[in-house]
Structure formats: C-alpha cells, structure tokens
Residue, then its C-alpha position, 0 to 999 in steps of 0.5 A: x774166479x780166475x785172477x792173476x793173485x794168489x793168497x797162500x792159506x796157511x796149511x804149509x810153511x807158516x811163513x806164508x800164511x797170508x803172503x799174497x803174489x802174482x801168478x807166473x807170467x807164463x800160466x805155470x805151477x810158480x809164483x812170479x817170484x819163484x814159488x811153488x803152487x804144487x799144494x805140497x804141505x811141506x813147503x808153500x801149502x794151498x792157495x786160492x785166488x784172490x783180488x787182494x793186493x800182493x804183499x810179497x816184496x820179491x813179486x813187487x820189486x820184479x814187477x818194478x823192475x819189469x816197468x823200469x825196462x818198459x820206460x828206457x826201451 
C-alpha cells in the first residue's frame, strides 16, 4: 500500500513514536515537515505506511499554509 502518510514505529527517538506526517512533496527520503525517513535509529526510526490521520502540527500548519496561498493567488 503506497500512501501519501507515514507512521514512525517507535524503534528510534521516542518523540516519534507514533507521530504520523506526510510524505514530501517531492517523493524524497523526508517528511513534509523536514524529517528524516533513512530507518537510522538514532534519530526518527522505521516507519510504515499508514491511512491514519497526521498528528504532527508542523505537517499540518504547512499543509494550512499551503491552502491560504491557493485562496489569494
């Protein structure tokens, strides 16, 4: 299943255990909001992908800001 949404496991960092974001826009190794998705344990950990809805602010407000843009363009 390839979506757009990954969830980190919780096998690195323990702040992000659980913290779901988007994928970056351009098909890269990062999160939207600047995250790495290299697997290195030491920092963010494995992920998988998900449906689940993103509960990371940064992704979300970047998503909001993104929307503002499109309405005054």
């Amino acid at each position: 299943m390839k979506t757009n949404k990954i969830k980190f496991i919780g096998d690195g960092d323990d702040v992000f255990k659980d913290s779901i974001h988007f994928t970056g826009a351009l098909g890269g190794d990062y999160t939207l909001c600047g995250l790495t998705l290299d697997g290195d344990k030491s920092t963010c950990g494995s992920f998988e992908n998900t449906k689940d809805k993103v509960n990371c602010k940064d992704c979300q407000e970047i998503v909001s800001y993104c929307k503002s843009i499109r309405k005054t363009w």
